[in-house]
N, CA and C atoms of all chains as a GROMACS GRO file, in nm:
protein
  564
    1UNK      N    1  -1.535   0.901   1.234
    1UNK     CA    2  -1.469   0.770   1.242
    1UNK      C    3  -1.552   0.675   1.331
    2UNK      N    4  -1.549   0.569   1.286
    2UNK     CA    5  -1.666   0.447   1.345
    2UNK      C    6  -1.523   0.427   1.482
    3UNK      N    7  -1.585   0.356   1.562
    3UNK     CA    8  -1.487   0.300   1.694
    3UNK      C    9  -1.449   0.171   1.672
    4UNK      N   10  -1.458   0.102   1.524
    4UNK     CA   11  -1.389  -0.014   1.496
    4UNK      C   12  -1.248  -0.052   1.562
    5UNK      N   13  -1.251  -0.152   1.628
    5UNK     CA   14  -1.125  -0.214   1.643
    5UNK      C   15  -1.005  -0.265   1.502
    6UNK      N   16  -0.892  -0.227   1.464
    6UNK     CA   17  -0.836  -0.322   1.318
    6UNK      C   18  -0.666  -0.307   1.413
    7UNK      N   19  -0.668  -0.370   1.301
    7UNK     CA   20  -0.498  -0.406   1.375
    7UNK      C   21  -0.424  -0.406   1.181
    8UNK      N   22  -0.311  -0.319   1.242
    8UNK     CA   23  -0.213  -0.306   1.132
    8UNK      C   24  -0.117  -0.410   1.029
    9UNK      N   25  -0.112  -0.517   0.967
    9UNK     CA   26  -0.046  -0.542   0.930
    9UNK      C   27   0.152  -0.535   0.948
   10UNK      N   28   0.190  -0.616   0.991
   10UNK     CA   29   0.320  -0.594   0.999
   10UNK      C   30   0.402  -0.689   0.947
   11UNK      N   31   0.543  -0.751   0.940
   11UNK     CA   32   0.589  -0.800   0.848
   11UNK      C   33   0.693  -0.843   0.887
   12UNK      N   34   0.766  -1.004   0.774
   12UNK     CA   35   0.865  -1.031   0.870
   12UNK      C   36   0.984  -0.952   0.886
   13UNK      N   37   1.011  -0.871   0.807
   13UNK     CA   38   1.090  -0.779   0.847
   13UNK      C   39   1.115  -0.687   0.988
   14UNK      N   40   0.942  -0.744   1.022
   14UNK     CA   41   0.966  -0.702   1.218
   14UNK      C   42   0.882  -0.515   1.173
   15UNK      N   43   0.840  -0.487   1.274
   15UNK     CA   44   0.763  -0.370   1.312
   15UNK      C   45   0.874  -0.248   1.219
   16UNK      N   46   0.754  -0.156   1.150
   16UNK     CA   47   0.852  -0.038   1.114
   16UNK      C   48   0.909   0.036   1.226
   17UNK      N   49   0.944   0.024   1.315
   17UNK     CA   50   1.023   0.108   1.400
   17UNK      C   51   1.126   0.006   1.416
   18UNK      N   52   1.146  -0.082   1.397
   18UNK     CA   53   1.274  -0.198   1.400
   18UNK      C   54   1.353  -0.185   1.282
   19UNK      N   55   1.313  -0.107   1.170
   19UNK     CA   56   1.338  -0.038   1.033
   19UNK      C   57   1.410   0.042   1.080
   20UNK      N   58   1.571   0.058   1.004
   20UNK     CA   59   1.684   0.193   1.022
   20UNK      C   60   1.589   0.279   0.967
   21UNK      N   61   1.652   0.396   1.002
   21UNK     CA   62   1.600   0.559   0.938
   21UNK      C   63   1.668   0.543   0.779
   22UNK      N   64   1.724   0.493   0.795
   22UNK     CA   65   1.759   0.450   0.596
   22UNK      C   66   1.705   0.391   0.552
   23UNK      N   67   1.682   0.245   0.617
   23UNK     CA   68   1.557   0.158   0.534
   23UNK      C   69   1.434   0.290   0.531
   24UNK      N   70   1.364   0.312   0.669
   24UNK     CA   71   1.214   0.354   0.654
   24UNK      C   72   1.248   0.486   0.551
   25UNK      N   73   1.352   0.525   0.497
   25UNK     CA   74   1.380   0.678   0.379
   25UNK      C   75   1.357   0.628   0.304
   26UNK      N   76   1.415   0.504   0.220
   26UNK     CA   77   1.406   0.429   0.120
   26UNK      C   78   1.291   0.404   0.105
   27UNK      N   79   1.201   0.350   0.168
   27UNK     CA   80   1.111   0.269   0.149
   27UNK      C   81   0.964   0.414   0.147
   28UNK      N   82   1.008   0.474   0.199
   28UNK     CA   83   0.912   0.622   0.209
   28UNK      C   84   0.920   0.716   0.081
   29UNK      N   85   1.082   0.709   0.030
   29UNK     CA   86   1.070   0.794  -0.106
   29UNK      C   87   1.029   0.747  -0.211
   30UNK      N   88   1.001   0.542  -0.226
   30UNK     CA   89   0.977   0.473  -0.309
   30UNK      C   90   0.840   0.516  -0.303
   31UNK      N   91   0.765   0.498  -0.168
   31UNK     CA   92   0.630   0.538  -0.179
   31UNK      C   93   0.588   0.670  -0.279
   32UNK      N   94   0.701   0.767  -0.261
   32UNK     CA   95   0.648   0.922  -0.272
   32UNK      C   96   0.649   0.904  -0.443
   33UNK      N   97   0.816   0.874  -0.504
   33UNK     CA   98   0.784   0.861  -0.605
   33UNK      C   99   0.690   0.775  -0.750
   34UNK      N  100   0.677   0.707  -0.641
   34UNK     CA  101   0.614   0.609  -0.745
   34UNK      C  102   0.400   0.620  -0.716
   35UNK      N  103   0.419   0.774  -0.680
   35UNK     CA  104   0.238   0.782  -0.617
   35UNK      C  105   0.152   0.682  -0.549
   36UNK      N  106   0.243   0.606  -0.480
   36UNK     CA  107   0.152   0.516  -0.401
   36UNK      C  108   0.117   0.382  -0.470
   37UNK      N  109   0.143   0.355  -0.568
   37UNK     CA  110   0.156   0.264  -0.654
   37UNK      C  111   0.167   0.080  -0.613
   38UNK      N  112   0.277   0.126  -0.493
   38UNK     CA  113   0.305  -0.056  -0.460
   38UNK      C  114   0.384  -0.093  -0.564
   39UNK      N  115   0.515  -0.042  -0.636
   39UNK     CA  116   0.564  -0.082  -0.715
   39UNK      C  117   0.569  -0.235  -0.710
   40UNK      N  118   0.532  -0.309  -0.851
   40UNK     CA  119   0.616  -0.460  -0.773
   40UNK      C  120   0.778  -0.498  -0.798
   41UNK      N  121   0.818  -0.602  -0.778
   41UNK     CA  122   0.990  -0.614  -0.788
   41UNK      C  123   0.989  -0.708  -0.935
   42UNK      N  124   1.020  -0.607  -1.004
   42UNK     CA  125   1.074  -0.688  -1.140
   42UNK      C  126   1.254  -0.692  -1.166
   43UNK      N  127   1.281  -0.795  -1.246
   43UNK     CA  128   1.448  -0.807  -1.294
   43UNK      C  129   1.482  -0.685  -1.288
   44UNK      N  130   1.440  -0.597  -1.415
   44UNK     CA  131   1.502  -0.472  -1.452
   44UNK      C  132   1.474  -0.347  -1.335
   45UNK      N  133   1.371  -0.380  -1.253
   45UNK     CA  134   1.453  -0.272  -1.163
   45UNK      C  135   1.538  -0.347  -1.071
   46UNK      N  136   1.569  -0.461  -0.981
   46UNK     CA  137   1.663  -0.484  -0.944
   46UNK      C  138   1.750  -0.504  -0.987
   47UNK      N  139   1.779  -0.487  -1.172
   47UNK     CA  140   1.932  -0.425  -1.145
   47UNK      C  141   1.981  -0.327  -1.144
   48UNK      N  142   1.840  -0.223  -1.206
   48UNK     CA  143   1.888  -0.113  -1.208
   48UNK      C  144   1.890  -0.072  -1.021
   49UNK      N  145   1.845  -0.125  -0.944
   49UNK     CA  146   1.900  -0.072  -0.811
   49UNK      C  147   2.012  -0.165  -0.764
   50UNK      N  148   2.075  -0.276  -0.806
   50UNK     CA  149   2.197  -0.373  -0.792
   50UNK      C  150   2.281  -0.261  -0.851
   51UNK      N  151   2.286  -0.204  -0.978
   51UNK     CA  152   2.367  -0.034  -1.054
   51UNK      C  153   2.404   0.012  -0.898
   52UNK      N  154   2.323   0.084  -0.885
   52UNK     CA  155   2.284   0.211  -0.818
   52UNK      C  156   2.408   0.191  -0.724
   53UNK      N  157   2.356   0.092  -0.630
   53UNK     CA  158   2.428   0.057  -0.492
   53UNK      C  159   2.602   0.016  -0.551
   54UNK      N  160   2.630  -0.079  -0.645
   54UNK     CA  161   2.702  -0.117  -0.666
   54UNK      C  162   2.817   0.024  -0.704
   55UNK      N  163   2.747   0.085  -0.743
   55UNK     CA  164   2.836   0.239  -0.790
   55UNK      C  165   2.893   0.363  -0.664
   56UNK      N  166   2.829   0.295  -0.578
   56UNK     CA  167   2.871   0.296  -0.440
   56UNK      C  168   2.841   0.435  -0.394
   57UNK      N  169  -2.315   1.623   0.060
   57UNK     CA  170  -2.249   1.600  -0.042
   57UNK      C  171  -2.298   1.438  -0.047
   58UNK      N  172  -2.335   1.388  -0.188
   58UNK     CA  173  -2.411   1.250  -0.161
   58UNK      C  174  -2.284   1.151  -0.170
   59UNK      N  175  -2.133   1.165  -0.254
   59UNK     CA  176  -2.036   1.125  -0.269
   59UNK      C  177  -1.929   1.129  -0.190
   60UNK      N  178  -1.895   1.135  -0.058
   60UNK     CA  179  -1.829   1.238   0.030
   60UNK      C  180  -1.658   1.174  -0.009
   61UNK      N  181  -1.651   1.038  -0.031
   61UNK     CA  182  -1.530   0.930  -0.089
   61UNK      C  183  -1.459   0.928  -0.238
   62UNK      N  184  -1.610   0.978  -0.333
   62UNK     CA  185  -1.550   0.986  -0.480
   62UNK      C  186  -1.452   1.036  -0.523
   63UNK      N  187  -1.391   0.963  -0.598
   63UNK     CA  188  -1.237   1.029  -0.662
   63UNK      C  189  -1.128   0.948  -0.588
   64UNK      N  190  -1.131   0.891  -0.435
   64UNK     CA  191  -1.022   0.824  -0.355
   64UNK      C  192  -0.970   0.788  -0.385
   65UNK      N  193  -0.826   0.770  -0.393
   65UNK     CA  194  -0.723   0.615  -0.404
   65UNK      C  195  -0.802   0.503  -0.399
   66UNK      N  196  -0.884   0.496  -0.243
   66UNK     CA  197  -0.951   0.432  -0.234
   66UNK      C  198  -1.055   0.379  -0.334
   67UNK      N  199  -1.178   0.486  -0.354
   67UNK     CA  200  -1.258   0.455  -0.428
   67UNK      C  201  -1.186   0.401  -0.586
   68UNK      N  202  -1.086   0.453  -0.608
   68UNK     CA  203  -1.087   0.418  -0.777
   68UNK      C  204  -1.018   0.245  -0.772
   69UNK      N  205  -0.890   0.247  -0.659
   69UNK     CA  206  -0.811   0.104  -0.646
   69UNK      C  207  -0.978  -0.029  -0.671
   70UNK      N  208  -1.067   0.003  -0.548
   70UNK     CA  209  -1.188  -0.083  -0.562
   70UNK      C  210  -1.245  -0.073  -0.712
   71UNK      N  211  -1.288   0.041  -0.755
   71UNK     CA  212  -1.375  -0.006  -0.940
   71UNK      C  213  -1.239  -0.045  -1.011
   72UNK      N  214  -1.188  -0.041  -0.997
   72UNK     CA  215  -1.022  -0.098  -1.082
   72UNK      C  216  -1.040  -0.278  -1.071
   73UNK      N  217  -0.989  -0.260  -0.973
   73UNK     CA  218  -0.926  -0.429  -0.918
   73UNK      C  219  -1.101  -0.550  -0.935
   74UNK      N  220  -1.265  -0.470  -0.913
   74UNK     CA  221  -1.360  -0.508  -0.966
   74UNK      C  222  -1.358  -0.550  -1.114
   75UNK      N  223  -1.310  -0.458  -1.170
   75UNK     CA  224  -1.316  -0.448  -1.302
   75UNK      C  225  -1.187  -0.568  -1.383
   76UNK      N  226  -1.105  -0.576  -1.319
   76UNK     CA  227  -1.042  -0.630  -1.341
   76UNK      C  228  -0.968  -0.801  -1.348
   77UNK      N  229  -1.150  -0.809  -1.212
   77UNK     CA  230  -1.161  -0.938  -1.165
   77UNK      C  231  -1.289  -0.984  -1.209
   78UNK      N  232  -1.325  -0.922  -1.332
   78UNK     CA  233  -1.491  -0.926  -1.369
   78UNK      C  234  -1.485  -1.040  -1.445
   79UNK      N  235  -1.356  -1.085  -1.503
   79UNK     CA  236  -1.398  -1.212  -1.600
   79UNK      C  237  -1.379  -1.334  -1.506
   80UNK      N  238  -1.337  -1.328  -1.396
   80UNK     CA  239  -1.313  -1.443  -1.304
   80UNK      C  240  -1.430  -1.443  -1.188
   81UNK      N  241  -1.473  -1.327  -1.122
   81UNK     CA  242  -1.576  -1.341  -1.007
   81UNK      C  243  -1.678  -1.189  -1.064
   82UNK      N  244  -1.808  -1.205  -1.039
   82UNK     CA  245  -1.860  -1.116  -1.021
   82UNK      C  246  -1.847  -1.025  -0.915
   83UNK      N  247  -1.927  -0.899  -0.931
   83UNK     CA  248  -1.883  -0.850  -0.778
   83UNK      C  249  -1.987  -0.858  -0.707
   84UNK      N  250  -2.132  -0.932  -0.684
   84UNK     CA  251  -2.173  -0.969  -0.629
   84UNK      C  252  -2.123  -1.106  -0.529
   85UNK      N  253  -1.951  -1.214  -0.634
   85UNK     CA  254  -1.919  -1.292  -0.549
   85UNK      C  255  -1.834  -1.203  -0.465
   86UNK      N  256  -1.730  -1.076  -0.507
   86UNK     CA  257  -1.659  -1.034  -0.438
   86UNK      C  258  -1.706  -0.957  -0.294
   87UNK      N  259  -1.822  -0.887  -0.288
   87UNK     CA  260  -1.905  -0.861  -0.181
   87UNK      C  261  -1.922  -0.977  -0.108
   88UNK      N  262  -1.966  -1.089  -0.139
   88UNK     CA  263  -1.960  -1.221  -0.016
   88UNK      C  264  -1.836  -1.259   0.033
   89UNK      N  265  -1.752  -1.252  -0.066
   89UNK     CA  266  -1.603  -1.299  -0.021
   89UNK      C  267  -1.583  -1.222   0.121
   90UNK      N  268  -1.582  -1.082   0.075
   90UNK     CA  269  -1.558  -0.945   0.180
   90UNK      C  270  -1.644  -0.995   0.301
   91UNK      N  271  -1.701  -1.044   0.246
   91UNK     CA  272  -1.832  -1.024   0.364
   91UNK      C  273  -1.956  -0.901   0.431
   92UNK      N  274  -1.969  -0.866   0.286
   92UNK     CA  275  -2.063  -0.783   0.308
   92UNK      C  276  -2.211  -0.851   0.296
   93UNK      N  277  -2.329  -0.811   0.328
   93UNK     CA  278  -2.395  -0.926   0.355
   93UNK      C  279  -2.468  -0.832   0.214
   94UNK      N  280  -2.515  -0.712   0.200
   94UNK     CA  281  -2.543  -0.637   0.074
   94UNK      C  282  -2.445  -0.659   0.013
   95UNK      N  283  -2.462  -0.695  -0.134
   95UNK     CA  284  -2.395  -0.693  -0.231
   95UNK      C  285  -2.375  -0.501  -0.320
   96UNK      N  286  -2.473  -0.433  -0.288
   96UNK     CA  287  -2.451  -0.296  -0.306
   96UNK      C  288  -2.332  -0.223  -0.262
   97UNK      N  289  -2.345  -0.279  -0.153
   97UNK     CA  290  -2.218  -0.204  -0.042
   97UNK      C  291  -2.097  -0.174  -0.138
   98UNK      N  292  -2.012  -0.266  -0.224
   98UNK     CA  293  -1.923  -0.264  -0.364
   98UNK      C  294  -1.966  -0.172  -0.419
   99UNK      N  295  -2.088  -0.113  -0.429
   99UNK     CA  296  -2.137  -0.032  -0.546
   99UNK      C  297  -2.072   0.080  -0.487
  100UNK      N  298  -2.150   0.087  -0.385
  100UNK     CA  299  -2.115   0.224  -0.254
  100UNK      C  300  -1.963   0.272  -0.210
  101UNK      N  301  -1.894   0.161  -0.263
  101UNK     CA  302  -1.734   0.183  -0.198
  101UNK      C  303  -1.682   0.225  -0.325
  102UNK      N  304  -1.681   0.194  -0.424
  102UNK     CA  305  -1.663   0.243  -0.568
  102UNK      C  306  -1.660   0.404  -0.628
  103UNK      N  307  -1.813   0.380  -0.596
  103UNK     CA  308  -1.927   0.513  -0.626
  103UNK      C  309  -1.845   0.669  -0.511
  104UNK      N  310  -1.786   0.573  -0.385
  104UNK     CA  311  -1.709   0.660  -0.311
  104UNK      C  312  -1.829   0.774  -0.205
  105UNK      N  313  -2.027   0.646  -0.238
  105UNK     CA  314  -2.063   0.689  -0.133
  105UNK      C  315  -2.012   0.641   0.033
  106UNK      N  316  -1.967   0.553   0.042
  106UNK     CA  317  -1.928   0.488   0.158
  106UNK      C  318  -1.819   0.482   0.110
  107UNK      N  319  -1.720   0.476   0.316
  107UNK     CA  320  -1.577   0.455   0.310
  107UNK      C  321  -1.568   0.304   0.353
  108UNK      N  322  -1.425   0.211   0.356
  108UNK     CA  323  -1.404   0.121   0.394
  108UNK      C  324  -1.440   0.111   0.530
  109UNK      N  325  -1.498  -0.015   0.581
  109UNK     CA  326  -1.533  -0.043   0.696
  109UNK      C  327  -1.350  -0.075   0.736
  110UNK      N  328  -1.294  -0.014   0.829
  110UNK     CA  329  -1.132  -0.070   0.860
  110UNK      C  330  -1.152  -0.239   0.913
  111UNK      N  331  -1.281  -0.272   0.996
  111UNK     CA  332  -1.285  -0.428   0.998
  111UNK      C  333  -1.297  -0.517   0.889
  112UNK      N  334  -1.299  -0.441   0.772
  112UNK     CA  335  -1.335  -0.543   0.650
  112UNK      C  336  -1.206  -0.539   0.558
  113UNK      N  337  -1.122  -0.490   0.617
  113UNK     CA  338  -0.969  -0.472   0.470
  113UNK      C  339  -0.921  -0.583   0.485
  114UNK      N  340  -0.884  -0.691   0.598
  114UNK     CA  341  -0.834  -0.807   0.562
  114UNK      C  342  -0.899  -0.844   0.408
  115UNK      N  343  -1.022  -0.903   0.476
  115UNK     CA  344  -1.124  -0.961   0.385
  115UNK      C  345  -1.137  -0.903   0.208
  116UNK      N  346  -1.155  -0.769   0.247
  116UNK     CA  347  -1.192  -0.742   0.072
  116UNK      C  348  -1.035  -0.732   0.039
  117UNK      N  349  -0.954  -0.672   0.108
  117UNK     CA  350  -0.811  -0.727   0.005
  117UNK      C  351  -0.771  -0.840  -0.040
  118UNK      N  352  -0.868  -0.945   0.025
  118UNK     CA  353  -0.834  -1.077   0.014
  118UNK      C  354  -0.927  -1.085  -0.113
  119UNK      N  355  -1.055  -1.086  -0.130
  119UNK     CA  356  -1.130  -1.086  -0.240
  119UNK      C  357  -1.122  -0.992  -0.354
  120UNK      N  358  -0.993  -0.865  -0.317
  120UNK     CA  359  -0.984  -0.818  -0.410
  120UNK      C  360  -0.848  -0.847  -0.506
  121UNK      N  361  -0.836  -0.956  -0.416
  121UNK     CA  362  -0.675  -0.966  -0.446
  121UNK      C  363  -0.536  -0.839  -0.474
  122UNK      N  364  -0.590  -0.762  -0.368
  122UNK     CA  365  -0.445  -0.699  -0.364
  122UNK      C  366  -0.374  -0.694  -0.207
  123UNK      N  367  -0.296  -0.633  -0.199
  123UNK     CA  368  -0.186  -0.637  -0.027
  123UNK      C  369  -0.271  -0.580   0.044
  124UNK      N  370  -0.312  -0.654   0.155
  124UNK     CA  371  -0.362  -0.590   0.266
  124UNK      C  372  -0.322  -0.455   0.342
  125UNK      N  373  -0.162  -0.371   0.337
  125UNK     CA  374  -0.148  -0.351   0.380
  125UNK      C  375  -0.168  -0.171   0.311
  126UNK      N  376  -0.126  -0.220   0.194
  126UNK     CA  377  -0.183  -0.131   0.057
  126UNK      C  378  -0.336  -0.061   0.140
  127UNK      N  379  -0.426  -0.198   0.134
  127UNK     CA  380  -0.523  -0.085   0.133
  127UNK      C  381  -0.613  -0.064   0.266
  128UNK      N  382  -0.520  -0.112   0.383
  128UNK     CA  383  -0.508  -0.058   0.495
  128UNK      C  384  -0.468   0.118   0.495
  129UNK      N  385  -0.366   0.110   0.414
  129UNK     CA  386  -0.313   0.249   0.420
  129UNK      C  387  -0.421   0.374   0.383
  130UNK      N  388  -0.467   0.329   0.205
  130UNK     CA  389  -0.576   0.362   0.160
  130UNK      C  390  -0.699   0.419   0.266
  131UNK      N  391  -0.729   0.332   0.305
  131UNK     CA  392  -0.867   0.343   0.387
  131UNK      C  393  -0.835   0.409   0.489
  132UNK      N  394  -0.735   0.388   0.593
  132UNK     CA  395  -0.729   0.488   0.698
  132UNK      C  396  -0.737   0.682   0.628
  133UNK      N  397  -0.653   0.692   0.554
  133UNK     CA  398  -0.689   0.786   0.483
  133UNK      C  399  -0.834   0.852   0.461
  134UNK      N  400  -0.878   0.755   0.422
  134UNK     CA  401  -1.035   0.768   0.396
  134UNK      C  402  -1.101   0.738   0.538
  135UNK      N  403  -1.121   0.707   0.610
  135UNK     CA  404  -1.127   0.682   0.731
  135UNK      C  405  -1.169   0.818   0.822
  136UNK      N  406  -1.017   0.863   0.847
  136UNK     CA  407  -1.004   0.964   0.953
  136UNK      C  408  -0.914   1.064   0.911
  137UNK      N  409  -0.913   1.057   0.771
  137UNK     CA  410  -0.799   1.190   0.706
  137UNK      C  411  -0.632   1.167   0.707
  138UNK      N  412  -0.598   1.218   0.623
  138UNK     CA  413  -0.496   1.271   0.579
  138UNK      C  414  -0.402   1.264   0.708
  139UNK      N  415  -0.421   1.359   0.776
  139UNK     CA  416  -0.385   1.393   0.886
  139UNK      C  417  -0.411   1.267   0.986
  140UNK      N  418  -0.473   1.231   1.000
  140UNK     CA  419  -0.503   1.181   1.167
  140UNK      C  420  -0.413   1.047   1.079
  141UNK      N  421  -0.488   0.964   1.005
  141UNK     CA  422  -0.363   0.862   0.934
  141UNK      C  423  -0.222   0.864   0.920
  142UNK      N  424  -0.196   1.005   0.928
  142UNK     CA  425  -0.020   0.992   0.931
  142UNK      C  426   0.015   0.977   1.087
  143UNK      N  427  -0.099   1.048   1.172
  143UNK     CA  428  -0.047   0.996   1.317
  143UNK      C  429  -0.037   0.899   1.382
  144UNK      N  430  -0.170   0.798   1.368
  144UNK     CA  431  -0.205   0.689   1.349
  144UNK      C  432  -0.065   0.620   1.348
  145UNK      N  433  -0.007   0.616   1.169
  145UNK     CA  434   0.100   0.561   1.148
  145UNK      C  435   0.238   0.606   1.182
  146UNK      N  436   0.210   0.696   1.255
  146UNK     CA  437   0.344   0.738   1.342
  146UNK      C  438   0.334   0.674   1.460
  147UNK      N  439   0.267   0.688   1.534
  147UNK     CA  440   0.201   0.568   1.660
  147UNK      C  441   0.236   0.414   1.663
  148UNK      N  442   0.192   0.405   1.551
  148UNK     CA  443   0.170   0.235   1.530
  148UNK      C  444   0.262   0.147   1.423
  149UNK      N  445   0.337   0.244   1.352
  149UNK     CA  446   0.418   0.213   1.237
  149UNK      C  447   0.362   0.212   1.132
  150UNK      N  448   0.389   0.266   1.014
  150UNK     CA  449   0.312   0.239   0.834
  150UNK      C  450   0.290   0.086   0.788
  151UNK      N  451   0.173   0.034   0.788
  151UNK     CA  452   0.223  -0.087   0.719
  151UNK      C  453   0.287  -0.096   0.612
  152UNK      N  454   0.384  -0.212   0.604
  152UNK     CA  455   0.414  -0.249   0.509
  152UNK      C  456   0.369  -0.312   0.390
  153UNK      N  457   0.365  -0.346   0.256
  153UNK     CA  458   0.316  -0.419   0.186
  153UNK      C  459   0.425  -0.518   0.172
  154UNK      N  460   0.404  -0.623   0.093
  154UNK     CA  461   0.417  -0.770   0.042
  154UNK      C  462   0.555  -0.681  -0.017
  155UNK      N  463   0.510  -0.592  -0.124
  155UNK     CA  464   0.627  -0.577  -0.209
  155UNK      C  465   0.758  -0.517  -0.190
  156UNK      N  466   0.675  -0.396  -0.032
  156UNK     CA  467   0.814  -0.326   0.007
  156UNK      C  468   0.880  -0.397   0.101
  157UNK      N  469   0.820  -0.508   0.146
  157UNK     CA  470   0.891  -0.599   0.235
  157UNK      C  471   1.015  -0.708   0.089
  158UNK      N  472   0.989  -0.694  -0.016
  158UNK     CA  473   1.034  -0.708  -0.102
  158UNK      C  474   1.181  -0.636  -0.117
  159UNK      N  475   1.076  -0.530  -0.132
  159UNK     CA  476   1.214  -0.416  -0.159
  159UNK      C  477   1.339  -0.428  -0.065
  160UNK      N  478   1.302  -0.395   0.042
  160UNK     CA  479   1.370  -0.394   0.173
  160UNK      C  480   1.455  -0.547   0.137
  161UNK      N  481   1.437  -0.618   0.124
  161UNK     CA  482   1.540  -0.738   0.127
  161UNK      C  483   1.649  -0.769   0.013
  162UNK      N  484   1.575  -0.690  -0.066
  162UNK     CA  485   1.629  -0.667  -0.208
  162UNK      C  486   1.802  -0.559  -0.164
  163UNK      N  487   1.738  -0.451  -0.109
  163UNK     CA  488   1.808  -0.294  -0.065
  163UNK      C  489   1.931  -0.399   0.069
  164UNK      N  490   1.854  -0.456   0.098
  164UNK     CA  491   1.956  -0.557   0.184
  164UNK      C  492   2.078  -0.658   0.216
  165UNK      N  493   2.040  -0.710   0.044
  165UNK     CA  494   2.077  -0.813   0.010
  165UNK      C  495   2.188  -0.740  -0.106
  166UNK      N  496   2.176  -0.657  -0.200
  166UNK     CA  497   2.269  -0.609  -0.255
  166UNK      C  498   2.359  -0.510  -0.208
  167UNK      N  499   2.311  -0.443  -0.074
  167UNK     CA  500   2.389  -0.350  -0.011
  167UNK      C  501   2.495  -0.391   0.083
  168UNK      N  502   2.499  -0.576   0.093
  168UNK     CA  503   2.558  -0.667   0.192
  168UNK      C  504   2.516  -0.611   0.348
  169UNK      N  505   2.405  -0.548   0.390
  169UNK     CA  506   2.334  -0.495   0.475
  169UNK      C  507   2.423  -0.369   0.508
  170UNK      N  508   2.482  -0.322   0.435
  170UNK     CA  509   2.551  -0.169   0.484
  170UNK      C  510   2.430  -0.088   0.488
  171UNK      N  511   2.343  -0.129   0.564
  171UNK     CA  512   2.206   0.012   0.536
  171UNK      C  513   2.236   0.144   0.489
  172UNK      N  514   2.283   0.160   0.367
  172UNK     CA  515   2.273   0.239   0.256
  172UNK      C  516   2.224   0.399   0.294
  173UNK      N  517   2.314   0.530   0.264
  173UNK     CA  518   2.221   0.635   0.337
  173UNK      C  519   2.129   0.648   0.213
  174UNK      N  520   2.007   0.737   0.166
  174UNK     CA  521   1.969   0.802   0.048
  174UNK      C  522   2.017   0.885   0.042
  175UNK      N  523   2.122   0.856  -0.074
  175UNK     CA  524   2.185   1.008  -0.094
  175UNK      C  525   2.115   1.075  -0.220
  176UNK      N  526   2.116   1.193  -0.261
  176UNK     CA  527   2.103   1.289  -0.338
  176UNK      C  528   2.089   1.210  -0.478
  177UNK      N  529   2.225   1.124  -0.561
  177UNK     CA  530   2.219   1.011  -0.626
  177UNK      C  531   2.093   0.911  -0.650
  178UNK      N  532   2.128   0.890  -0.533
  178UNK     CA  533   1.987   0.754  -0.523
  178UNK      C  534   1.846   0.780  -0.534
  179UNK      N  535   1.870   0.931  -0.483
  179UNK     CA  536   1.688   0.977  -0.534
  179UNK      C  537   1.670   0.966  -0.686
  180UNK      N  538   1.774   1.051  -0.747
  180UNK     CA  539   1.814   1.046  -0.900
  180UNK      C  540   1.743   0.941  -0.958
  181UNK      N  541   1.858   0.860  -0.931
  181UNK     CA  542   1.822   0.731  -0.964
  181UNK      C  543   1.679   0.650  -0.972
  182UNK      N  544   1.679   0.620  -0.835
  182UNK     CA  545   1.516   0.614  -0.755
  182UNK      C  546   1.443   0.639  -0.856
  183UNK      N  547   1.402   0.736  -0.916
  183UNK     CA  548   1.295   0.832  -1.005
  183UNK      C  549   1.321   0.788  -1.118
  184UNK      N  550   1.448   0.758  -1.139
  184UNK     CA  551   1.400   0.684  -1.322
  184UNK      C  552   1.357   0.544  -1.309
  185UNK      N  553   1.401   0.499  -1.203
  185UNK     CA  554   1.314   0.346  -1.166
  185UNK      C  555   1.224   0.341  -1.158
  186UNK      N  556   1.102   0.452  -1.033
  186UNK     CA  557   1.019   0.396  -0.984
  186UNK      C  558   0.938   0.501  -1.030
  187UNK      N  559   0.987   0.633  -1.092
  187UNK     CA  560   0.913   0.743  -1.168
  187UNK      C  561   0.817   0.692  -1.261
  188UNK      N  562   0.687   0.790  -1.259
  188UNK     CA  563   0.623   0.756  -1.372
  188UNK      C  564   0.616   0.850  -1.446
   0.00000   0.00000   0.00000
């Protein structure tokens, strides 16, 4: 590893440790299943996750 | 090993997103964008003889047009391993991307912020959504 200085990206959502342990699950199993992908946010999956939640 | 990178997330996301930006910039412009002062260097990050410089991911995500934070992740990986990258991002937090900062507001906004547990269901679910 070179001794480069970089700095992480963070977001307005505020630092992942300001993230519940539910958000950072969510957002960690999206990673797992979708292979790293970066899904993007289309209609049809937000409703199919508007479903999901709504079904309580 | 003359390839020590070939095969990466890394290496393939770069000949991808090149390839993909070939009818709009060459990748001799995308190497200047980055700021590499060799225009080879693209060849080399591709080819998966060289890893990402971590001072240059603003930049080439910017010229490659994808989330910085994406291939922040990427490269540390390639970087300093598997391993030392998950510590790294246990340390410092995972970045986020553009889209899961997306998500997250999305998971927010329909859950009326009841931060939602993952249940058993939702993985279910989860996987026919985001499954490939």
């Amino acid at each position: 590893m070179d001794d480069t200085v970089f700095t992480i990206p963070t977001s307005p959502a505020g630092p992942w440790d300001q993230l519940t342990a539910n958000e950072q699950a969510w957002i960690e199993f999206i990673r797992v299943i979708s292979c790293g992908s970066d899904p993007k946010i289309t209609p049809k999956r937000v409703r199919a996750l508007t479903a999901l939640l709504d079904a309580g | 090993m003359t390839n020590p990178f070939q095969n990466t997330a890394t290496a393939r996301l770069i000949a991808d997103r090149v390839r993909d930006l070939s009818h709009r910039k060459t990748q001799a412009e995308i190497a200047s964008e980055a700021g590499f002062a060799n225009a080879n260097m693209l060849s080399m990050l591709k080819s998966g003889k060289n890893k990402v410089p971590l001072d240059r991911v603003p930049s080439l995500a910017k010229a490659l047009e994808v989330d910085p934070a994406y291939l922040m992740r990427l490269a540390l990986d390639q970087a300093v391993g598997a391993t030392a990258a998950k510590a790294i991002t246990e340390i410092f937090g995972t970045p986020a991307t553009e889209n899961e900062r997306g998500w997250l507001a999305e998971l927010r906004d329909v859950s009326d912020n009841s931060d939602p547990r993952l249940t058993a269901r939702s993985r279910t679910a989860l996987r026919a959504i985001f499954g490939k």
